[in-house]
N, C-alpha and C positions, 0 to 999 in steps of 0.2 A: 074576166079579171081585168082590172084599169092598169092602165103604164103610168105609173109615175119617174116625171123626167127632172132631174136634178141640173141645174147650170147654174154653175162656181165661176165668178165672173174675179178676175184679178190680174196684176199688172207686174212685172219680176225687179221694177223701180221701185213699187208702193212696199213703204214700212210697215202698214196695218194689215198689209195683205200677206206678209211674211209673216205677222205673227197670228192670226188665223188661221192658215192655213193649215197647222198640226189638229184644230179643232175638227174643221170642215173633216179631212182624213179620218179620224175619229167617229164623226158623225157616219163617212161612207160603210167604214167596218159595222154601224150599228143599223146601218138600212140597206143590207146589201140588195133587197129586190127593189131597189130604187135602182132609173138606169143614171149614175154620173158621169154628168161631160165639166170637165175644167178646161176653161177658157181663157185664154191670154188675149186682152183686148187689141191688144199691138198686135200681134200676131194670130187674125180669127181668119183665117181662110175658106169657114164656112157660113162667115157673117151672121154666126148669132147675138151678140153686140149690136148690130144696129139693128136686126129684127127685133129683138127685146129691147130696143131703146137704154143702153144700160151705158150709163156716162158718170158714174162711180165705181170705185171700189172700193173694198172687197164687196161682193154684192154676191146674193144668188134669186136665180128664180125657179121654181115649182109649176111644174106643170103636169096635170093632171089631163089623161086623154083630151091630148089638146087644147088645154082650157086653161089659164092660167091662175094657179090655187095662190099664187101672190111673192111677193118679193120682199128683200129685208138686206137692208146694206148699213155698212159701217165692222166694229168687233167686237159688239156684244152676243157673244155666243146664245143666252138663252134664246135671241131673237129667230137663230137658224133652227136652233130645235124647235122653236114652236113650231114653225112654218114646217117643216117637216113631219111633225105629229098632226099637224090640220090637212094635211094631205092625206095622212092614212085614215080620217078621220071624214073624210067626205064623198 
């Protein structure tokens, strides 16, 4: 069975990222065998921010056993569901 890995990239300054965030939550209850990490780029102690090259937010990336099924930043929600449903989809 494939890991899909969720990174919720966001900022506790960013406005857009405050108002996302209730969606993103929403999205975690609706794929709970997805594994999510949420990320504070100020504070990533385990540098996935610069490993994912991620210099926006709110942003997320998808990654599928290791390979990455693709990313989608800004607060249009249906962009996070897509990317989400193309994961389970490949």
């Amino acid at each position: 069975m494939s890991t899909i890995n969720v990174f919720a990239f966001s900022s506790v300054t960013c406005a857009p990222c405050k108002h996302i965030k209730p969606v993103l939550l929403d999205l975690k209850e609706d794929y709970p065998s997805y594994r999510w990490t949420f990320v504070d780029i100020n504070n990533d102690p385990e540098g996935y921010t610069k490993y994912y090259n991620v210099s926006n937010v709110p942003s997320m990336v998808v990654v599928k056993d290791d390979a990455i099924v693709g990313t989608h930043k800004g607060t249009h929600a249906m962009g996070y569901l897509y990317l989400l449903k193309q994961a389970s989809r490949q």
